[in-house]
DRENMAR-867793 format. One line per field, with one value per atom (N, C-alpha, C, CB): residue number from 1; residue in one letter; atom name; x, y, z. Coordinates in Angstrom, 3 decimals. Glycine has a CB too. Example, Ala and Ser with C-alpha at 12.3 -4.5 7.8 and 13.67 -1.06 7.14 Angstrom:
2
i	(1	1	1	1	2	2	2	2)
aa	(A	A	A	A	S	S	S	S)
at	(N	CA	C	CB	N	CA	C	CB)
x	(13.190	12.300	13.200	11.308	12.850	13.670	12.900	14.084)
y	(-5.690	-4.500	-3.300	-4.473	-2.250	-1.060	0.030	-0.598)
z	(7.800	7.800	7.800	9.046	7.080	7.140	7.870	5.725)
***
This chain:
134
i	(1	1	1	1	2	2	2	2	3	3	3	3	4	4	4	4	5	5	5	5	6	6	6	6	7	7	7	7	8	8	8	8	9	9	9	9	10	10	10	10	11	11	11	11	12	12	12	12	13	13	13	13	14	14	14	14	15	15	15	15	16	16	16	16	17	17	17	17	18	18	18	18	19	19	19	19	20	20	20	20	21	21	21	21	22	22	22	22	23	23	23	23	24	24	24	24	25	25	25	25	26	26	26	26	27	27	27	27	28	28	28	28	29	29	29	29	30	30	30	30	31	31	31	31	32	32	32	32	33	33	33	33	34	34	34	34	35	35	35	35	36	36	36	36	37	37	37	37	38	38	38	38	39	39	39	39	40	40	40	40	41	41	41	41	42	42	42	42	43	43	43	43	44	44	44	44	45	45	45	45	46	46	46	46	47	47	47	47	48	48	48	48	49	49	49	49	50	50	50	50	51	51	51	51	52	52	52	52	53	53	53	53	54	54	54	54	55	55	55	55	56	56	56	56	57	57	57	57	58	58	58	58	59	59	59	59	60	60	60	60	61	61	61	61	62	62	62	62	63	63	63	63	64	64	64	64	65	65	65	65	66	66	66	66	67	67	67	67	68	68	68	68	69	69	69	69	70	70	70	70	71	71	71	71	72	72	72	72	73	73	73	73	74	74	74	74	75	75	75	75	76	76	76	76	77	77	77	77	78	78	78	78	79	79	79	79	80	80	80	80	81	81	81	81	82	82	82	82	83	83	83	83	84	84	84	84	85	85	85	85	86	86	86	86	87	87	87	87	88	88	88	88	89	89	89	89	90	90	90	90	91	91	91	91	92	92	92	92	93	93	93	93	94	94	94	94	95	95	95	95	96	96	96	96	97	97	97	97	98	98	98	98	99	99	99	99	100	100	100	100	101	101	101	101	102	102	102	102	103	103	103	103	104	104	104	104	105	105	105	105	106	106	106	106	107	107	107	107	108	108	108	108	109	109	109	109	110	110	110	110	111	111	111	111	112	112	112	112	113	113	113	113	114	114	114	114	115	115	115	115	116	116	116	116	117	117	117	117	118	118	118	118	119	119	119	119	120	120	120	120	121	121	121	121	122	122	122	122	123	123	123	123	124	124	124	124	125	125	125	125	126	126	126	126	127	127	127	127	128	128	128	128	129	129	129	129	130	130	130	130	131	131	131	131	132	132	132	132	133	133	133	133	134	134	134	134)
aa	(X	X	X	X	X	X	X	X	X	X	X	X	X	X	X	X	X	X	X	X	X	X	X	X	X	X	X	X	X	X	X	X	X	X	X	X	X	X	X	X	X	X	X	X	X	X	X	X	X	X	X	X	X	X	X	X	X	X	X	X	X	X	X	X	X	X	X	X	X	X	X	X	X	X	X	X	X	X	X	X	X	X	X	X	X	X	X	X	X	X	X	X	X	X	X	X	X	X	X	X	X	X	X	X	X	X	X	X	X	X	X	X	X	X	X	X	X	X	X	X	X	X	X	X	X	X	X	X	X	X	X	X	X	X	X	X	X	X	X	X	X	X	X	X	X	X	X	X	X	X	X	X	X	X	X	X	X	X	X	X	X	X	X	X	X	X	X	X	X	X	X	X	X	X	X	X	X	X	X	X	X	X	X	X	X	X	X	X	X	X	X	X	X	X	X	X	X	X	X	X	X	X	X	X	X	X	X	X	X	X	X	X	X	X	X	X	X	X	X	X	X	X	X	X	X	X	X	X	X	X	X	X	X	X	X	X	X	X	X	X	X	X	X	X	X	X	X	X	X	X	X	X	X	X	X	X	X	X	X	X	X	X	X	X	X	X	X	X	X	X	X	X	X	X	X	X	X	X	X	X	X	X	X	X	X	X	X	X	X	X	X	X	X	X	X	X	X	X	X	X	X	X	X	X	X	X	X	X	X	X	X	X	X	X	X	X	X	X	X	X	X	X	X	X	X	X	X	X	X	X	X	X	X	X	X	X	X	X	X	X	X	X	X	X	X	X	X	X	X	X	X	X	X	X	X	X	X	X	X	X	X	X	X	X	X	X	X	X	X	X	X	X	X	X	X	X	X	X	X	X	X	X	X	X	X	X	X	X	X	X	X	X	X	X	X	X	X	X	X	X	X	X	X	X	X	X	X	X	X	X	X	X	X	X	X	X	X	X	X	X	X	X	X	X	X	X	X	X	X	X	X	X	X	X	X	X	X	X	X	X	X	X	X	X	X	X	X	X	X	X	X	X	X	X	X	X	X	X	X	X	X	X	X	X	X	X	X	X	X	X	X	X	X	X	X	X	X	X	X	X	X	X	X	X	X	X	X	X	X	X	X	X	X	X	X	X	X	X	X	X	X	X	X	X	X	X	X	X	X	X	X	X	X	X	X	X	X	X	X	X	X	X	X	X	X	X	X	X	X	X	X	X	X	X	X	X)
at	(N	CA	C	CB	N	CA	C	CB	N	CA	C	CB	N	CA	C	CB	N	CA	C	CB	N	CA	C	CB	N	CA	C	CB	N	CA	C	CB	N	CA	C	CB	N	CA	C	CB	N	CA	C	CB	N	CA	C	CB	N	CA	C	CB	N	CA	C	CB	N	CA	C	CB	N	CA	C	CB	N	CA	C	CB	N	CA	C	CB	N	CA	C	CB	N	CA	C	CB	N	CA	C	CB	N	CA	C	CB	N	CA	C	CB	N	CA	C	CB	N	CA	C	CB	N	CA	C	CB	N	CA	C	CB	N	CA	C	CB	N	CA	C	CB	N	CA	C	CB	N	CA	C	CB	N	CA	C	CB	N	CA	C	CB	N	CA	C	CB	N	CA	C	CB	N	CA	C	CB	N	CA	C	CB	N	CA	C	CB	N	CA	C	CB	N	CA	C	CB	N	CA	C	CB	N	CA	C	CB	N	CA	C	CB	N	CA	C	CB	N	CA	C	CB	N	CA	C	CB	N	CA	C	CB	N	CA	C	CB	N	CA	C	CB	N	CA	C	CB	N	CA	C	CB	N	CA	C	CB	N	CA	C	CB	N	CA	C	CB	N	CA	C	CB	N	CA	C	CB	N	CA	C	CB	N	CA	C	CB	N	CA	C	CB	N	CA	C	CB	N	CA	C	CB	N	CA	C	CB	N	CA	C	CB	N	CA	C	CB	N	CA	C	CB	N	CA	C	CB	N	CA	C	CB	N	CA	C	CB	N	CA	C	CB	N	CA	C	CB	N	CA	C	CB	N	CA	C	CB	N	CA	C	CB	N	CA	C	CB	N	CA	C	CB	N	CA	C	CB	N	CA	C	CB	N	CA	C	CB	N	CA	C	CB	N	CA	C	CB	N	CA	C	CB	N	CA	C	CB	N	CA	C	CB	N	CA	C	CB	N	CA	C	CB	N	CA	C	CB	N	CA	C	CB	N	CA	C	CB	N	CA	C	CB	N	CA	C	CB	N	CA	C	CB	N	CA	C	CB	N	CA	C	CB	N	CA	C	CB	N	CA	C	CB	N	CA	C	CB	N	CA	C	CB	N	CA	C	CB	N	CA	C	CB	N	CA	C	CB	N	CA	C	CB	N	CA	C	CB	N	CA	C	CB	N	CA	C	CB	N	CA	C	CB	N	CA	C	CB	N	CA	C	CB	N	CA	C	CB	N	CA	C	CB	N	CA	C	CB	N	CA	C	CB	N	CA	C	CB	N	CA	C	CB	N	CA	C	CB	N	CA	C	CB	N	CA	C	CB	N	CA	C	CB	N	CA	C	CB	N	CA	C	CB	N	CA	C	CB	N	CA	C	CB	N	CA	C	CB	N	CA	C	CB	N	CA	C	CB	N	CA	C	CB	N	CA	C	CB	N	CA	C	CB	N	CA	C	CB	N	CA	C	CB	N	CA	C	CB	N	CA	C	CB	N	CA	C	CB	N	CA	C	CB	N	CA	C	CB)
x	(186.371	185.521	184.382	186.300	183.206	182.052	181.278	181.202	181.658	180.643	179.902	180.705	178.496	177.156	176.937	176.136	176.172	175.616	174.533	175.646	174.159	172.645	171.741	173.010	170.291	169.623	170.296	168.383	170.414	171.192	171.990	171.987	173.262	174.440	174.709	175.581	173.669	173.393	173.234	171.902	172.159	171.385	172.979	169.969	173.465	174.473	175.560	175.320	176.073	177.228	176.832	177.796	175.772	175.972	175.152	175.000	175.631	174.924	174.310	175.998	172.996	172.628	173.398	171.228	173.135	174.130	173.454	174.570	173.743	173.080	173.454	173.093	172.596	172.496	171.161	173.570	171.011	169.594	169.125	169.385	169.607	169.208	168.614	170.548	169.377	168.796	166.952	170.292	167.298	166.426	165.108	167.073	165.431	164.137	163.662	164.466	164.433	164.055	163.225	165.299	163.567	162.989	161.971	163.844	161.863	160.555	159.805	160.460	160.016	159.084	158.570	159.076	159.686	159.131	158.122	159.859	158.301	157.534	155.676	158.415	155.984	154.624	153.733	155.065	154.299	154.276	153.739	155.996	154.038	153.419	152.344	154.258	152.142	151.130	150.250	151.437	150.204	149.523	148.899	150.094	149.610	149.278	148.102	150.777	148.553	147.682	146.515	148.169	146.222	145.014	144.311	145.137	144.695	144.240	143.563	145.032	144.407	143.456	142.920	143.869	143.262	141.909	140.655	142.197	140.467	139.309	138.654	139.793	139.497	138.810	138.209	139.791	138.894	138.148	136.782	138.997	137.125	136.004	134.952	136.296	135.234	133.863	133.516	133.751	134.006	133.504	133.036	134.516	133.566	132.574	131.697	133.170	131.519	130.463	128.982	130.946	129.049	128.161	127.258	128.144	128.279	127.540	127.145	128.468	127.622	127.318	125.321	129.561	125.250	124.351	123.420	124.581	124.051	122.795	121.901	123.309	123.302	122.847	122.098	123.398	121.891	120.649	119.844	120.910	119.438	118.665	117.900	119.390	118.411	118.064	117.090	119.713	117.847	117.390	116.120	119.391	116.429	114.826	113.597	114.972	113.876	113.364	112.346	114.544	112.954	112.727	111.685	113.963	112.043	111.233	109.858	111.823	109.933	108.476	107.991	108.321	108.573	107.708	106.701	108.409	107.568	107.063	105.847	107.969	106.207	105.372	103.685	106.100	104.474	103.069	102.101	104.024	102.918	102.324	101.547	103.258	102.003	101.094	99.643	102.147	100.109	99.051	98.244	99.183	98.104	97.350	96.694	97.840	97.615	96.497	95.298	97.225	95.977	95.246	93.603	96.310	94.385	93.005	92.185	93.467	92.511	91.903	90.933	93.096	91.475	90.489	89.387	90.960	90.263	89.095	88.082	89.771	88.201	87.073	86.087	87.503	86.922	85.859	84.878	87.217	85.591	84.726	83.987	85.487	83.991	82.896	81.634	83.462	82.485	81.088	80.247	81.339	80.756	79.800	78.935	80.371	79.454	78.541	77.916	79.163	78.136	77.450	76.011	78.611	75.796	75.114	74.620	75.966	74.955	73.945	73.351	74.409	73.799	73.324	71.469	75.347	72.275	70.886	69.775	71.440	70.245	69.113	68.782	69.528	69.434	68.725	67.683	69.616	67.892	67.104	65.979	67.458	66.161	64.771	63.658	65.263	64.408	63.957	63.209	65.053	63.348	62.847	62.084	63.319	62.400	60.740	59.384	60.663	59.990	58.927	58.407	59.324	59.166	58.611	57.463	60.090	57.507	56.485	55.562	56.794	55.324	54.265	53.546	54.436	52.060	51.053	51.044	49.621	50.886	50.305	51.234	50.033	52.972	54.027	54.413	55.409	53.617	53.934	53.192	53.557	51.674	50.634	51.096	49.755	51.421	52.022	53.368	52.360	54.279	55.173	54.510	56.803	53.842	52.920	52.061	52.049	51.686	50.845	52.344	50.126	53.051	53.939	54.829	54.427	55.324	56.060	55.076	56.742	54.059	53.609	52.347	53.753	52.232	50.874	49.584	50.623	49.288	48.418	47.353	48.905	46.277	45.137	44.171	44.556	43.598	42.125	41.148	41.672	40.288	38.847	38.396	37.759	37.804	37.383	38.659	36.022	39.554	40.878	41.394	41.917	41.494	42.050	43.422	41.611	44.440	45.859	46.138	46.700	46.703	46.530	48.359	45.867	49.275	50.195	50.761	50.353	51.664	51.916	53.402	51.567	53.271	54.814	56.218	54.355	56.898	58.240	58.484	59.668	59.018	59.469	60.721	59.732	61.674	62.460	62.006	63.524	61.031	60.306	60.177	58.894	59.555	58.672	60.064	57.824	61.085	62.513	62.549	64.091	62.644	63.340	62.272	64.096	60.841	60.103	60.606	59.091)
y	(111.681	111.335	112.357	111.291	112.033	112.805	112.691	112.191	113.917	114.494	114.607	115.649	114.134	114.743	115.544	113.694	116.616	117.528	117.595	118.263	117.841	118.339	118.905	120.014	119.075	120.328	121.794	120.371	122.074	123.564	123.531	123.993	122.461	123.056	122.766	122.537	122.297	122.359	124.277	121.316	124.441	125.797	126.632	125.890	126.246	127.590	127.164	127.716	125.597	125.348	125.599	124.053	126.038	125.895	127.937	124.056	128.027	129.209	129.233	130.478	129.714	129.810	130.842	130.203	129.859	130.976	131.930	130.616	132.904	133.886	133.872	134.973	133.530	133.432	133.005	132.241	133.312	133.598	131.857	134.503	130.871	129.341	129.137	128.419	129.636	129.174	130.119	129.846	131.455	132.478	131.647	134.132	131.505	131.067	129.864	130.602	128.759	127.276	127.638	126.458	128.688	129.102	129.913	129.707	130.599	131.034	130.146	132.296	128.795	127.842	127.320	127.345	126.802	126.456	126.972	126.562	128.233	129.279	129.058	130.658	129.189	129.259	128.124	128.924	126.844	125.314	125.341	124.502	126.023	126.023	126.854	126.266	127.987	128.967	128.023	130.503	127.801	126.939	126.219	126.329	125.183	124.223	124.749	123.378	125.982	126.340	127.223	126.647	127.749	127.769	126.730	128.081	125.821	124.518	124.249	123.702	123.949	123.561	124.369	122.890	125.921	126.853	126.140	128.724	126.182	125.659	124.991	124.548	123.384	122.317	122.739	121.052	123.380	123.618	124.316	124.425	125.220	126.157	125.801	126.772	124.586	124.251	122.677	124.137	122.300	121.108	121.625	120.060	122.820	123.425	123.939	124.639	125.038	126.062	125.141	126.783	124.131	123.323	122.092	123.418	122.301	121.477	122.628	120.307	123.974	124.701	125.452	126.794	124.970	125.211	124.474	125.418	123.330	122.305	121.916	121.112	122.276	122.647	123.193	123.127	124.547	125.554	125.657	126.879	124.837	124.196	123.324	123.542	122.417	121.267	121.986	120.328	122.872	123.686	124.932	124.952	124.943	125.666	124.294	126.831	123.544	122.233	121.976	121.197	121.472	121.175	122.234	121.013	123.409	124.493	124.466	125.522	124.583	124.886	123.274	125.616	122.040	120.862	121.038	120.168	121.444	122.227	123.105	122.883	124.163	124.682	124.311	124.179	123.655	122.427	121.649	120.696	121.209	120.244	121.112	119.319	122.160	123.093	123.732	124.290	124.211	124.315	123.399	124.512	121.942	120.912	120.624	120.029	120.382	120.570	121.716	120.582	123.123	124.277	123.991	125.468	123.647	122.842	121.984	121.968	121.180	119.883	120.529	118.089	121.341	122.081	122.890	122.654	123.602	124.600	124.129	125.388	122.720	122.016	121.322	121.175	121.133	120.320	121.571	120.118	122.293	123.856	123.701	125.528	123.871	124.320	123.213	124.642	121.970	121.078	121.418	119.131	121.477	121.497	122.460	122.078	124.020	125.089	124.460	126.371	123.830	123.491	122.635	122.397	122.042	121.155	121.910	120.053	122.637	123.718	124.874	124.204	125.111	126.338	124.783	126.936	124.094	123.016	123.144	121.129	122.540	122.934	124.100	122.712	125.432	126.291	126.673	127.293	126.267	126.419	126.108	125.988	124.482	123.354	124.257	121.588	124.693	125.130	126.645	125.069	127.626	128.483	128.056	129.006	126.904	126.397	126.549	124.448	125.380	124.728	125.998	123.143	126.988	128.383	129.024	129.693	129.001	129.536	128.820	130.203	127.672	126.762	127.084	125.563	127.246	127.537	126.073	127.759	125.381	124.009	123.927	122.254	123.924	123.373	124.589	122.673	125.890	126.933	126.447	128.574	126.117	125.904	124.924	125.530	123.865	122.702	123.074	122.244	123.552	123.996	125.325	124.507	125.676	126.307	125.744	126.665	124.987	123.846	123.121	122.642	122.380	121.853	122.336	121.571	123.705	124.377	125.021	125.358	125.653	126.531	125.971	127.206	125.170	124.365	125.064	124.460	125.753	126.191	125.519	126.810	125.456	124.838	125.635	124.206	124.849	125.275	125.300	124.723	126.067	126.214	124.597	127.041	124.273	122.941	121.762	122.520	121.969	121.106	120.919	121.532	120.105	119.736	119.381	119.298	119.709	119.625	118.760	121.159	117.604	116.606	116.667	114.890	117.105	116.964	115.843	117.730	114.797	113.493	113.392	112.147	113.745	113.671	112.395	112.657	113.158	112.131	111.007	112.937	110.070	108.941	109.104	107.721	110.456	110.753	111.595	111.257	112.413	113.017	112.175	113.353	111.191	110.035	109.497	108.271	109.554	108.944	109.882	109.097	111.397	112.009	113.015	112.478	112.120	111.959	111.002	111.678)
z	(79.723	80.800	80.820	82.136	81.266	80.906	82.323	79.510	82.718	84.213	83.802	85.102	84.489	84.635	85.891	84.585	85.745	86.404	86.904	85.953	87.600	88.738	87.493	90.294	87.302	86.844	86.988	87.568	88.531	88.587	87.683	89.814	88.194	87.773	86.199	88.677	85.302	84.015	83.535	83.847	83.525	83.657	83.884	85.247	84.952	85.222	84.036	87.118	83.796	82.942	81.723	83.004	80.872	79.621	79.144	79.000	78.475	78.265	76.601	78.632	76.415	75.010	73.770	75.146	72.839	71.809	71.685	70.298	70.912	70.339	69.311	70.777	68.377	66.566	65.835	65.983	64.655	64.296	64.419	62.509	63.780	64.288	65.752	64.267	66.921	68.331	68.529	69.841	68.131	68.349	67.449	67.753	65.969	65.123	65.960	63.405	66.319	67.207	68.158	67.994	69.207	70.320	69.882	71.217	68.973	68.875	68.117	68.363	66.975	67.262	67.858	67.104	69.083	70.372	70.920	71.178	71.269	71.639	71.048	70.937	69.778	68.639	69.140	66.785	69.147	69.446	71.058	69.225	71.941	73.199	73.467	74.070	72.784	72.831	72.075	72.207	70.899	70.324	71.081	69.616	71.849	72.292	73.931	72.417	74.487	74.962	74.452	75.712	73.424	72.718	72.679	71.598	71.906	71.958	72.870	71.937	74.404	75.501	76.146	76.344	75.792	76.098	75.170	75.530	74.154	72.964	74.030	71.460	73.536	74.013	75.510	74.017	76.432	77.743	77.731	78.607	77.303	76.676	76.255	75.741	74.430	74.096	74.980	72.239	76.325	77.199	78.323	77.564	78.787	79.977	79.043	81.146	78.536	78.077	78.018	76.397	76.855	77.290	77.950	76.968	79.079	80.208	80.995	81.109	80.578	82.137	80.593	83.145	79.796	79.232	79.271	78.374	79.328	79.698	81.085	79.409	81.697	83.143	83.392	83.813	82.910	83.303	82.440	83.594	81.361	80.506	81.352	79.456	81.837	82.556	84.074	82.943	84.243	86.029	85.447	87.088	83.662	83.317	83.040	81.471	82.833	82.700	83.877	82.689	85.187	86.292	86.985	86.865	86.720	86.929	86.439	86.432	84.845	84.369	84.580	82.531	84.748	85.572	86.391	86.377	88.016	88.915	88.749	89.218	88.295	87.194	87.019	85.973	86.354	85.332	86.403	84.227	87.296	88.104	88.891	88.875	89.912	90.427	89.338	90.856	88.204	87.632	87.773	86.617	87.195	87.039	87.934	86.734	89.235	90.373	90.789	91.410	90.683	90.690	89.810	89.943	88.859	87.555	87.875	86.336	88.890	88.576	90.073	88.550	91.134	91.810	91.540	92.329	90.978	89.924	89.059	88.884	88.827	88.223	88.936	87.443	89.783	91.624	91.812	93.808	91.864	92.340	91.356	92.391	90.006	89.241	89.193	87.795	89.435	89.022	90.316	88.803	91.602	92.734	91.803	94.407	91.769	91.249	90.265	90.763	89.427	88.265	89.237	87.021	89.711	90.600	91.723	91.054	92.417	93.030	92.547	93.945	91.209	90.205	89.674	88.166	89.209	88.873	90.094	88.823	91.074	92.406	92.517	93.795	92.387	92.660	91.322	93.176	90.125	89.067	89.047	88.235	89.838	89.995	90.905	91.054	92.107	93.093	92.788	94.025	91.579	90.911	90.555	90.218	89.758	88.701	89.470	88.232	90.986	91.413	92.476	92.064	92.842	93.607	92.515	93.906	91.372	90.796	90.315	90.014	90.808	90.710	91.468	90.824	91.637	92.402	93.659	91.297	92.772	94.167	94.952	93.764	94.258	95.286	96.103	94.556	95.798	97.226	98.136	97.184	97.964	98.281	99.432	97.187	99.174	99.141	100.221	97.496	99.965	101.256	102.172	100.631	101.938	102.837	104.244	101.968	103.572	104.018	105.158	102.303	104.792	105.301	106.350	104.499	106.041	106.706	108.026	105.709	108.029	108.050	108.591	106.977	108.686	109.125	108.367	110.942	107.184	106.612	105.901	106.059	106.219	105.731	105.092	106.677	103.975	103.423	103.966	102.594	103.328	103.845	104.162	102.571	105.334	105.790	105.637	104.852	105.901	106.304	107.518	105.763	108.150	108.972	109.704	108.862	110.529	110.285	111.584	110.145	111.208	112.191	112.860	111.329	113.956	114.112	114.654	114.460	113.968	114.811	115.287	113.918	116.141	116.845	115.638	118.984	115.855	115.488	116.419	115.508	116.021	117.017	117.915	116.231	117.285	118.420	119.489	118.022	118.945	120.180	121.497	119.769	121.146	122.180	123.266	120.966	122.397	123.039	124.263	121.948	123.957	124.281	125.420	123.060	126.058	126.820	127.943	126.186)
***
C-alpha cells in the first residue's frame, strides 16, 4: 500500500544520499539554473539597454527639433529686420543724393520754409481741413 504525503511531510520523510552520483546531479542542476539565469540576465539586459538608448536618443531628437524650430523662427525675424533696414538704408541713400542737389535744397527750402527768390512771390492757401475746423 502506498501513502502519499503532504510537500512537508515529503522534505522531512526522505533524506538525500550522500554519494558522488547525487552531489555531481545536483551540481548539474545547479550549473543548469545559474545558466539559465545568465541567460535571462543577457536577454534582459540586451532588451532594456536598448530601449532605454533609444529613449534618450529619441528625447535628444525632440530637443534639437525644438531647437531648430526656435532658430528658424529667430531667422525668419532677423530677416524681417534686415529687409526693413535694407529699405530704409535705400531711403536714406536717396535722401543723401537728393540733399546734395542744389535745386531740391532750393526746392525744400522754398517749401518748408516759405523761402523765395529775388522777385517771387509766396502765395499761402489754406488746407481744406483748415476751413472745417473754422
Amino acid at each position: 500500500m502506498t501513502r502519499r504525503h503532504s510537500s512537508n511531510d515529503e522534505s522531512q520523510n526522505f533524506t538525500k544520499l550522500d554519494n558522488d552520483y547525487v552531489r555531481n546531479t545536483d551540481r548539474a542542476i545547479n550549473r543548469k539554473q545559474q545558466a539559465r539565469k545568465r541567460k535571462m540576465r543577457r536577454i534582459v539586459f540586451f532588451a532594456i539597454v536598448p530601449v532605454i538608448i533609444i529613449a534618450l536618443l529619441l528625447n535628444v531628437l525632440s530637443h534639437q527639433n525644438e531647437t531648430l524650430a526656435a532658430k528658424e523662427k529667430s531667422k525668419k525675424e532677423a530677416n524681417r529686420h534686415l529687409t526693413e533696414l535694407k529699405e530704409e538704408q535705400d531711403t536714406l541713400n536717396l535722401k543723401i543724393k537728393q540733399l546734395q542737389d542744389d535745386e531740391y535744397i532750393a526746392k525744400l527750402l522754398r517749401k518748408e520754409y516759405y523761402l523765395s527768390e529775388k522777385g517771387e512771390i509766396i502765395f499761402i492757401i489754406p488746407d481744406k481741413e483748415d476751413k472745417k475746423d473754422d
